[in-house]
Every structure is written in C-alpha cells, then in structure tokens.
ROLUM-595293 format. One record per residue (C-alpha): residue in three letters; x, y negated, z. Coordinates in nm, 3 decimals, decimal comma. Layout:
+-----+---------+---------+---------+
|   r |    east |   north |      up |
+-----+---------+---------+---------+
| ALA |       X |       Y |       Z |
...
+-----+---------+---------+---------+
! end
This chain:
+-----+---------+---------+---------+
|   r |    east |   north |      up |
+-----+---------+---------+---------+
| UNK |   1,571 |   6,335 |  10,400 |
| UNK |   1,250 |   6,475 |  10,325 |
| UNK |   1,105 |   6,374 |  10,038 |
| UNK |   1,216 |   6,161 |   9,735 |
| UNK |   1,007 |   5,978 |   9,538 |
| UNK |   1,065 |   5,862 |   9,197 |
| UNK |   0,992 |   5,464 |   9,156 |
| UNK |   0,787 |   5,522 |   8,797 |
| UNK |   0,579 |   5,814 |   8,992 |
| UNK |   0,559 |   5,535 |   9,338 |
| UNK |   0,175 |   5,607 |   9,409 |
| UNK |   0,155 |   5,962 |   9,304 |
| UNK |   0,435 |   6,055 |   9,539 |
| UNK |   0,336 |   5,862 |   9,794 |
| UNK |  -0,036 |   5,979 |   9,803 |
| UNK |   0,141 |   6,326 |   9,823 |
| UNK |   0,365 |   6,227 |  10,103 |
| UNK |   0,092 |   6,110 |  10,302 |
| UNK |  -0,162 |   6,380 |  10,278 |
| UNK |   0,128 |   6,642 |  10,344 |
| UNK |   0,160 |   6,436 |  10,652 |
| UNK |  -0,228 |   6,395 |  10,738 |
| UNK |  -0,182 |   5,992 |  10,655 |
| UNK |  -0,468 |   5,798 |  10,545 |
| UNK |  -0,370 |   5,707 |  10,147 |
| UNK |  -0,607 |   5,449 |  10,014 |
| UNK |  -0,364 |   5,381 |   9,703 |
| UNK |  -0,069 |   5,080 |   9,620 |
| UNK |  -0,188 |   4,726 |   9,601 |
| UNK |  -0,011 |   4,548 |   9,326 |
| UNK |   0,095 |   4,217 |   9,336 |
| UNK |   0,263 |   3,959 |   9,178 |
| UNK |   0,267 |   4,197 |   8,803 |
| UNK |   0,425 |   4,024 |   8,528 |
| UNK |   0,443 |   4,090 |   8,155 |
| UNK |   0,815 |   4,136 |   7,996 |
| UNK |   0,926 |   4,284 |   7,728 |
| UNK |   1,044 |   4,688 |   7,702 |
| UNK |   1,420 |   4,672 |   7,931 |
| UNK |   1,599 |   4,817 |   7,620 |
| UNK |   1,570 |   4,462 |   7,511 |
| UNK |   1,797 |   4,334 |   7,758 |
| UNK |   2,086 |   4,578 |   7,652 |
| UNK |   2,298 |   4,606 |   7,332 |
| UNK |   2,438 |   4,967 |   7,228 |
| UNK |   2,772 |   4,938 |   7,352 |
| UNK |   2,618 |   4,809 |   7,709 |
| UNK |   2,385 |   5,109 |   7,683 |
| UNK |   2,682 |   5,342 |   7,640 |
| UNK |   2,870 |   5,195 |   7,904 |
| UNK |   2,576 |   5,248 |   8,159 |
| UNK |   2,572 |   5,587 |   8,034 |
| UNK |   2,875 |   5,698 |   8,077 |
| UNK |   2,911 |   5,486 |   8,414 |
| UNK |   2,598 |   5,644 |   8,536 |
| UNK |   2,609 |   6,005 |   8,379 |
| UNK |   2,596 |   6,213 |   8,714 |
| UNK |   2,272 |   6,019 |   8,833 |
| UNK |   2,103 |   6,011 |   8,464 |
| UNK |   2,174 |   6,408 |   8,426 |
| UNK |   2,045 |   6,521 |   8,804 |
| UNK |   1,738 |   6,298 |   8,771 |
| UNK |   1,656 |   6,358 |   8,427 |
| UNK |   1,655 |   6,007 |   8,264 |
| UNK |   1,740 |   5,885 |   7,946 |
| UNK |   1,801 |   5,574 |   7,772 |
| UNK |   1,482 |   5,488 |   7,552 |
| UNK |   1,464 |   5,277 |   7,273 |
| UNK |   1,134 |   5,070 |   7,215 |
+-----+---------+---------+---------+
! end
C-alpha cells in the first residue's frame, strides 16, 4: 500500500495522490449530501465507552477521539 487517505481529509489526499502521480485532479463531486445531526447523537456514554475500548488500537494509531457536540 502506498498511500492512505483519511475519509474526513478525502479530497485533500486525493488531490495529493494524484499530482504525486502526474493525474489530472479537477476535485470530488458531491452528491446526494444530506443534513443529520452531529453522530455523538446516535450514541449514549456507555455505547461510547464500549466503542472505545473495542476500538482502542485503531483510535490511538490514527489519532481519533470521541467528540461530544
């Protein structure tokens, strides 16, 4: 594997990726977008935990955290 592009960081990474690779970037159409509300909403504390702990190798190497709204 080459290169490894985080999904929030999709068009920077990708722009980089291409020019790297003398590819023609002209940037990431979006479609179908849709409005919803911050994803902490979706998870109580104890499921937050449990994703945490579940997930702790992949949330410490990539550097993520859980965020509160």
């Amino acid at each position: 594997m080459d290169y490894i592009i985080r999904y929030e960081h999709l068009e920077l990474g990708t722009s980089s990726v291409c020019k790297k690779l003398n590819i023609p970037f002209n940037g990431l159409e979006v479609t179908n977008a849709s409005q919803h509300p911050h994803y902490s909403r979706f998870y109580t504390p104890a499921d937050a935990e449990f994703l945490g702990r579940k997930y702790r190798d992949d949330i410490e190497e990539w550097g993520y955290a859980f965020e509160r709204e």
